[in-house]
N, C-alpha and C positions, 0 to 999 in steps of 0.2 A: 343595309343598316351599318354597314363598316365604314360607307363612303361616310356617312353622317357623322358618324364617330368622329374619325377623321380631322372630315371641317372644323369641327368645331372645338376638340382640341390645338388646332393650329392657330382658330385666333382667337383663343381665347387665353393662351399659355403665353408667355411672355420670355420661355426658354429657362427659367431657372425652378427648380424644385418648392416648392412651399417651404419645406424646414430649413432652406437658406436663408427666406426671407425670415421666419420665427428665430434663428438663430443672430440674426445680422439686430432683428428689433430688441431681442434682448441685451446683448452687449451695448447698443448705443442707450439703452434707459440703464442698466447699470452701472455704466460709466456716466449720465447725467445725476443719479442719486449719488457720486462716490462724488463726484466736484460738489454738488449742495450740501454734502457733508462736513464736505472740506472749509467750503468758504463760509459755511451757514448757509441759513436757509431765507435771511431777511437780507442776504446782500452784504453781511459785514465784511470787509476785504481786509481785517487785520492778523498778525500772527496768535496764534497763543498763547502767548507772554502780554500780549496787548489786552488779550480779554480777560485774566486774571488779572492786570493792571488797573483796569477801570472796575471791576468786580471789588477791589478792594476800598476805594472812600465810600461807595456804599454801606460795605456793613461795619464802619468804622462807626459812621454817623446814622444809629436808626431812629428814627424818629419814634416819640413816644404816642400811639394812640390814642386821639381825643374823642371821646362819648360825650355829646352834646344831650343825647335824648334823657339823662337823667335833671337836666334844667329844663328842656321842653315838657319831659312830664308835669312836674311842679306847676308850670304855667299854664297849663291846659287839663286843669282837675277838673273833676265834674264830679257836682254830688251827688247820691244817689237815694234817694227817700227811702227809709227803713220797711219792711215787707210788712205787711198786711199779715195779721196774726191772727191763726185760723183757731178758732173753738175749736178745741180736741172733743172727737165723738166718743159718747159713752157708749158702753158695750149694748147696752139695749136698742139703743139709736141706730148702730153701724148694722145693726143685722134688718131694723125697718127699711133702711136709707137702700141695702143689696134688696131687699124685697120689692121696694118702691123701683128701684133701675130695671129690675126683672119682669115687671108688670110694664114699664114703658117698652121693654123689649120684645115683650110679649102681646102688645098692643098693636104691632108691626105685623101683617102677616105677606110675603111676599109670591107674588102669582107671572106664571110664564103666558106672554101671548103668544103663542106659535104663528096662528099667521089669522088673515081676518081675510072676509067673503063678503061679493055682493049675494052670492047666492048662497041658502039656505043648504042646498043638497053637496055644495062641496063642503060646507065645515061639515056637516055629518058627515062624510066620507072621511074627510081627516081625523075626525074623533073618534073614530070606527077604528080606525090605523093605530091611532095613541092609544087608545083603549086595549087593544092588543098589545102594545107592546107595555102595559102594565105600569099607566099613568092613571092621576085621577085627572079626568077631561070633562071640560064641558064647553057648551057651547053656551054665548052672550050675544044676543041684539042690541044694537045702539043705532039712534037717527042722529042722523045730522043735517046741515043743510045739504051734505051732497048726497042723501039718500040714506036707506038703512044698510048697515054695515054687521055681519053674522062673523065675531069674534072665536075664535079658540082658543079658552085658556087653561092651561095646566098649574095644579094646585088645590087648593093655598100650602104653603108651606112655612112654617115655625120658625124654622134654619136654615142657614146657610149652605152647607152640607148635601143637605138634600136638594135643595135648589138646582146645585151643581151638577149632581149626580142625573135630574131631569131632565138638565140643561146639555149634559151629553148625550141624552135617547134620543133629544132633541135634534141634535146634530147627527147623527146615524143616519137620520134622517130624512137631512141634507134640511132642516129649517132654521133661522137666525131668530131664537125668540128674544122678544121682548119681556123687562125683567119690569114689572109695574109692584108699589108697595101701596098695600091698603092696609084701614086698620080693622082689625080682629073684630068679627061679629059675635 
């Protein structure tokens, strides 16, 4: 192991320490930041009497700021047609009008697919499962042309809320249900 050592220190070393080189590369970049200091950094080659020389008919003569956009405004008005004036709701009216929203909200009632079967004996075995874990489950047939199809739906539910909360027993689960909205029987 020492002969390997060895080798490969000798060509791999170039004879001089490392912090020679880290000392040598910092001196030549601080001495190139001290000359860009010096001369600028855009290449100016003048003294500094010369850059305060030109620095001064600048702010002898400052120009005054011109705002064009206050003519471009003017010129590019646009009218805007006066808003549509809403009948203010009487007190009797506003509490029909939350009753009326509350009935179409209530009209909605929202139900989980869990997952759908060609066969009859696996959605029972899933609704057996959900069932225990303290869902209401039922099981739905539908045909189609591609045959009869044994649905799993969990539900109905009123709210949001709750949806969610089934929507995670759901996922415990490991199933991706389907969130279908029908209306209130």
């Amino acid at each position: 192991m020492s002969r390997r050592n060895t080798k490969r220190r000798s060509k791999s070393s170039s004879g001089k320490p490392a912090w020679v080189w880290f000392v040598l590369g910092n001196a030549v970049g601080g001495f190139t930041v001290f000359l860009l200091l010096q001369f600028g950094v855009a290449g100016n080659k003048g003294t500094a009497g010369d850059r305060t020389a030109s620095a001064k008919p600048a702010a002898q003569a400052p120009s005054e700021p011109r705002f064009d956009f206050y003519t471009m405004l003017k010129e590019n008005e646009v009218s805007v047609p006066p808003p549509k004036v809403v009948k203010p709701a009487i007190r009797g009216d506003s509490s029909s009008n939350q009753q009326g929203a509350a009935e179409k909200a209530k009209a909605q009632v929202y139900i989980l697919q869990a997952a759908s079967f060609r066969e009859a004996a696996e959605a029972e075995r899933l609704r057996a499962q959900l069932t225990l874990a303290n869902l209401d489950v039922k099981v739905e047939s539908a045909s189609d042309s591609r045959g009869t199809w044994h649905r799993v739906l969990v539900g109905p539910f009123d709210n949001r809320s709750r949806m969610a909360k089934a929507r995670q027993v759901l996922a415990e689960h490991r199933l991706m249900p389907l969130v279908l909205k029908r209306p209130a029987n």
